[in-house]
N, CA, C and O atoms as CSV, one atom per row, in Angstrom:
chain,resi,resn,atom,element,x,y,z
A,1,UNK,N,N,-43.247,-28.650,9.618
A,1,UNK,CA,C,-43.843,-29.905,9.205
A,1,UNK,C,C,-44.925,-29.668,8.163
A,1,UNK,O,O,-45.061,-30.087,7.014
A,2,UNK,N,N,-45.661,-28.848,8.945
A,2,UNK,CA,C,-46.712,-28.551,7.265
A,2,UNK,C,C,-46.029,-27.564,6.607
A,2,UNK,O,O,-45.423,-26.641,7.151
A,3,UNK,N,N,-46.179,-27.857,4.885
A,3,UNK,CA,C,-45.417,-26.547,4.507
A,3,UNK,C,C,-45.961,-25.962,3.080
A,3,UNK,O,O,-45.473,-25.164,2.280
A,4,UNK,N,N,-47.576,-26.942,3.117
A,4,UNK,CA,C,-48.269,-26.402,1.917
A,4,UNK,C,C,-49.784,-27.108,1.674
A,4,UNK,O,O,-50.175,-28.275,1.709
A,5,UNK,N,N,-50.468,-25.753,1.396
A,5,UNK,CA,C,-51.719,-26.475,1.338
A,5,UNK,C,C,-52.175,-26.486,-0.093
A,5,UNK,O,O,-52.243,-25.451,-0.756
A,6,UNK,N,N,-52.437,-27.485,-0.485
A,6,UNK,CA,C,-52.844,-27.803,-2.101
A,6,UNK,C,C,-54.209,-28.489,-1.894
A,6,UNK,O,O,-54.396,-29.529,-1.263
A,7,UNK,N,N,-55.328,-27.580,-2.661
A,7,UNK,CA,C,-56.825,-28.333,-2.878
A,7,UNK,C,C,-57.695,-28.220,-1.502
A,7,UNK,O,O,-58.537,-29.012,-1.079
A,8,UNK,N,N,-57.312,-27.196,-1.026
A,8,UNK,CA,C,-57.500,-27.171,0.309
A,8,UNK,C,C,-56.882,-28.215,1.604
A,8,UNK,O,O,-57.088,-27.849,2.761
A,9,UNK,N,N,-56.315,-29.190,1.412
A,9,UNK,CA,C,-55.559,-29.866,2.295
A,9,UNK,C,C,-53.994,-29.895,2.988
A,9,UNK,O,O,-53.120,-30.236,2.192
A,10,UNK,N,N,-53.607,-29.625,4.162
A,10,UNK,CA,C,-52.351,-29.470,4.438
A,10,UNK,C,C,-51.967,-30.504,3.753
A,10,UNK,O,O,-52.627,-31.515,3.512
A,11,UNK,N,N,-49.985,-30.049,3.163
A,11,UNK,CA,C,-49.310,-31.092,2.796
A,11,UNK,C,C,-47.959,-30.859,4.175
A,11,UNK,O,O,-47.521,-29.790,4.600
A,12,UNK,N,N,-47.545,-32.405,4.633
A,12,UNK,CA,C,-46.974,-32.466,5.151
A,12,UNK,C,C,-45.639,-33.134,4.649
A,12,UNK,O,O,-45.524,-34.178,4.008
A,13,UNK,N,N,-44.521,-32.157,5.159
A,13,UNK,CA,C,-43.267,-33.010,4.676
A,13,UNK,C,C,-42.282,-32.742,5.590
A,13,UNK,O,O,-42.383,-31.787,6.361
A,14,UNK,N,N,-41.133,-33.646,5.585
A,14,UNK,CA,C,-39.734,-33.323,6.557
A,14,UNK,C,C,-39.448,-31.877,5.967
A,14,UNK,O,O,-40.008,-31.374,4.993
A,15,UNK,N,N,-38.447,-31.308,6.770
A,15,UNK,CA,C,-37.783,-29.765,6.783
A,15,UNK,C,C,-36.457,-30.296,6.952
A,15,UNK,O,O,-36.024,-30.779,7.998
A,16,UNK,N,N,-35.843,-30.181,5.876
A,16,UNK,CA,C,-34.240,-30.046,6.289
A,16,UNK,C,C,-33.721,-28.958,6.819
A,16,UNK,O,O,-34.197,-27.882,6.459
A,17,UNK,N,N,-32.506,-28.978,7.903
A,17,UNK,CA,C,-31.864,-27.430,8.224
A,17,UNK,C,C,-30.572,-27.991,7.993
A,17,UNK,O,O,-30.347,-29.197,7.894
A,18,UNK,N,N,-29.755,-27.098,7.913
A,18,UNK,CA,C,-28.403,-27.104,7.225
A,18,UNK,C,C,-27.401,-26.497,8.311
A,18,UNK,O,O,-26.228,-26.795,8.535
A,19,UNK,N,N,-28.442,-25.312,9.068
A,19,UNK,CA,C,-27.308,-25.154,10.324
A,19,UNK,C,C,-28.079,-23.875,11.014
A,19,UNK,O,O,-28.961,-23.331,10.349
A,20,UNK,N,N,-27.828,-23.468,12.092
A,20,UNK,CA,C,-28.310,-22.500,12.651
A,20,UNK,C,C,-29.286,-21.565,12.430
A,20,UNK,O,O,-30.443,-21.329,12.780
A,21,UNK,N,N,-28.436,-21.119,11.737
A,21,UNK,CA,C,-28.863,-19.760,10.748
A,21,UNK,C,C,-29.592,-19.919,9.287
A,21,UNK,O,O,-30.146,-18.980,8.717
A,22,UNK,N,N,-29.528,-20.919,8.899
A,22,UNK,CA,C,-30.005,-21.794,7.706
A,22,UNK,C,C,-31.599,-21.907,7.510
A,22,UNK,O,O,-32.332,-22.535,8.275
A,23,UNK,N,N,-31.949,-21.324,6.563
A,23,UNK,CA,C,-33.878,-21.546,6.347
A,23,UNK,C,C,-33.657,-22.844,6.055
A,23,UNK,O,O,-32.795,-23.608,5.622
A,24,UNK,N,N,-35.315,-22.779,6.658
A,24,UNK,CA,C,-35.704,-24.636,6.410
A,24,UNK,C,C,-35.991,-24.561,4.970
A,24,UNK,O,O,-36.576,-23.706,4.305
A,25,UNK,N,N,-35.372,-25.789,4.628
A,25,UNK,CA,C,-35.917,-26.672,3.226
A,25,UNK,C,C,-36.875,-27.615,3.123
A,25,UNK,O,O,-36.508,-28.777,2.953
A,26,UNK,N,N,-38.042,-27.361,3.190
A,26,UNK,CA,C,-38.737,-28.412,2.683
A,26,UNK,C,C,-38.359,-29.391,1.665
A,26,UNK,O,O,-37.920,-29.013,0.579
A,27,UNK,N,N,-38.505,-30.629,1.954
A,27,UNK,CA,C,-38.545,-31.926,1.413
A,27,UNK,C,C,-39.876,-32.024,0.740
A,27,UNK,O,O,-40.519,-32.967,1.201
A,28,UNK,N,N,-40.510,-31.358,-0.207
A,28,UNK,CA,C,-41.513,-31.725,-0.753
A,28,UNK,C,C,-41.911,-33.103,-1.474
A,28,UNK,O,O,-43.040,-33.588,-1.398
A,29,UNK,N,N,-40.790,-33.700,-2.218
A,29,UNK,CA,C,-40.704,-34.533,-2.621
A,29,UNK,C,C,-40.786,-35.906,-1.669
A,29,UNK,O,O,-40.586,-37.058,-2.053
A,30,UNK,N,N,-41.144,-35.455,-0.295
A,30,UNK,CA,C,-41.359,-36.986,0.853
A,30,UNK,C,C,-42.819,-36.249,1.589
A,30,UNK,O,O,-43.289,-36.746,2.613
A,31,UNK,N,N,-43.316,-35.281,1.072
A,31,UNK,CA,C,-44.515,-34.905,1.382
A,31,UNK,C,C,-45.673,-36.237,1.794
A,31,UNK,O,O,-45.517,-37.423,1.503
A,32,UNK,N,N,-46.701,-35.703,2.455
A,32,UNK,CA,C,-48.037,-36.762,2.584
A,32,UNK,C,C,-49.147,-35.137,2.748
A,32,UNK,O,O,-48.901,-33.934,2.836
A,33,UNK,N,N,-50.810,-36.266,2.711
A,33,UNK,CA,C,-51.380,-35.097,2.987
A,33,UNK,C,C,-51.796,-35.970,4.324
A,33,UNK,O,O,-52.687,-35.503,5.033
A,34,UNK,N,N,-51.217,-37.156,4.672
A,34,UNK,CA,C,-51.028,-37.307,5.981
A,34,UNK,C,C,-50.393,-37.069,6.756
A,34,UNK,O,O,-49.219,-37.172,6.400
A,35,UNK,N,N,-50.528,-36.726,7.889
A,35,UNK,CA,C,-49.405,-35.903,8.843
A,35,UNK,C,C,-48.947,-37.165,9.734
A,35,UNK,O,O,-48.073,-36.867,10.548
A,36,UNK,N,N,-49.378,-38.596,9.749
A,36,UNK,CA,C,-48.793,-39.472,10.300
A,36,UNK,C,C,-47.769,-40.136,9.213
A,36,UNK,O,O,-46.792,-40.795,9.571
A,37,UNK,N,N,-48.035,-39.939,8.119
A,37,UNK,CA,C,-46.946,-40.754,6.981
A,37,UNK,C,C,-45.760,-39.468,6.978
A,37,UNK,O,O,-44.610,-39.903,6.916
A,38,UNK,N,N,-45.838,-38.465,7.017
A,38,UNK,CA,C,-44.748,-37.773,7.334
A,38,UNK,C,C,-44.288,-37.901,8.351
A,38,UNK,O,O,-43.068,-37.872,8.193
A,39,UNK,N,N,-44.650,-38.098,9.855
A,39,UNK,CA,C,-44.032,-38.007,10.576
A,39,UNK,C,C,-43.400,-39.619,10.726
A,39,UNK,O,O,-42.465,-39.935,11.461
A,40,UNK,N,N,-43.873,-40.178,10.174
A,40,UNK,CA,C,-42.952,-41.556,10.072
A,40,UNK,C,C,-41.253,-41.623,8.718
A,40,UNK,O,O,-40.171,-42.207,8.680
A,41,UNK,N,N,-41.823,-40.885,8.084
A,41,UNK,CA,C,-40.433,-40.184,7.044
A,41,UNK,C,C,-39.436,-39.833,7.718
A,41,UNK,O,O,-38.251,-40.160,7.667
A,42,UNK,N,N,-40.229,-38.867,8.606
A,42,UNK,CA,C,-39.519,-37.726,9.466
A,42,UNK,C,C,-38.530,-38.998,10.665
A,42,UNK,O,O,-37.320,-38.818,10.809
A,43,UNK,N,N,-39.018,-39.815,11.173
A,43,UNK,CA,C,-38.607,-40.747,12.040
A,43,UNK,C,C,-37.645,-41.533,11.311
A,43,UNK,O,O,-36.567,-41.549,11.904
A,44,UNK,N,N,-37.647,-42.047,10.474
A,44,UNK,CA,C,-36.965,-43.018,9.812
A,44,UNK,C,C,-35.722,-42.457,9.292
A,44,UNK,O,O,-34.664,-43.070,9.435
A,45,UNK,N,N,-35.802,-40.958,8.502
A,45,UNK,CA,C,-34.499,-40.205,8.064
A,45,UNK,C,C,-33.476,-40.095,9.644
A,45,UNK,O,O,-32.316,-40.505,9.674
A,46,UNK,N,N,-34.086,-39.555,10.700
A,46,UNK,CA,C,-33.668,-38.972,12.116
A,46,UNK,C,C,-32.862,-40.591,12.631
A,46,UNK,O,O,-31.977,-40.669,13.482
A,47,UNK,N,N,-33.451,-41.756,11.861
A,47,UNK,CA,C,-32.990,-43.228,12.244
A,47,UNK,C,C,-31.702,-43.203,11.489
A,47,UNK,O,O,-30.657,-43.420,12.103
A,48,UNK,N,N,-31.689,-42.938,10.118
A,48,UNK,CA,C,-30.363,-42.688,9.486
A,48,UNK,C,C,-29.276,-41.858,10.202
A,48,UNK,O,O,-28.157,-42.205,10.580
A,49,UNK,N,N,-29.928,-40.625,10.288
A,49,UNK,CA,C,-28.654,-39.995,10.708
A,49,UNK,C,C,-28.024,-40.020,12.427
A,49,UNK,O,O,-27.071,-39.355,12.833
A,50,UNK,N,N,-28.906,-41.026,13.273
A,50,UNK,CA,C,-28.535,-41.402,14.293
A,50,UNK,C,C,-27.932,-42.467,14.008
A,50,UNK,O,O,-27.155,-42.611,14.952
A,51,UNK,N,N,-27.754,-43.524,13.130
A,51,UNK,CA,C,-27.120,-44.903,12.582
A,51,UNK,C,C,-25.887,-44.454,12.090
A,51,UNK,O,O,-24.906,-45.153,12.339
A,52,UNK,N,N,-25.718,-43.259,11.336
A,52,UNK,CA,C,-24.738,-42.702,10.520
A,52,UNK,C,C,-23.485,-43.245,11.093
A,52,UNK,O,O,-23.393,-43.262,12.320
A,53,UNK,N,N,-22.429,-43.727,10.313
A,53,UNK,CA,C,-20.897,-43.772,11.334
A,53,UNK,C,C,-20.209,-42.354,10.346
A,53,UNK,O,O,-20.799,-41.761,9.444
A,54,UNK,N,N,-19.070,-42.134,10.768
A,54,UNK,CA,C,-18.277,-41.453,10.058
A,54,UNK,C,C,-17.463,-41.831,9.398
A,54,UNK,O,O,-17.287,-42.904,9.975
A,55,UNK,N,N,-16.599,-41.840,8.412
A,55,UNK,CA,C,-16.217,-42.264,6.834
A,55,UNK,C,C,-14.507,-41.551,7.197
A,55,UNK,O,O,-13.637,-41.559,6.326
C-alpha cells in the first residue's frame, strides 16, 4: 500500500498482482499522500472486479 515517499511524505497507492509468483505493481498513477483516499481506490477497483461478469 505505501510504495513511496516523496518530500518526506508516504505516497499511497493500489498494488496490482498478476499472479502468485508475480511482483507487485504499483499503481502510482491512483496514488494519494492519503492513506484513506487510497484505500477507498483500493475498495472501489476490488468493487469492479467483484461486479466483473465474464464475456
Amino acid at each position: 500500500m505505501q510504495i513511496d515517499v516523496r518530500g518526506g511524505l508516504p505516497l499511497y497507492a493500489p498494488v496490482l498482482r498478476l499472479g502468485d509468483d508475480a511482483d507487485a505493481m504499483p499503481l502510482s498513477t491512483l496514488g494519494s499522500y492519503s492513506r484513506q483516499d487510497a484505500e477507498r481506490v483500493i475498495e472501489q477497483l476490488r468493487s469492479l472486479k467483484v461486479g466483473a461478469t465474464p464475456s
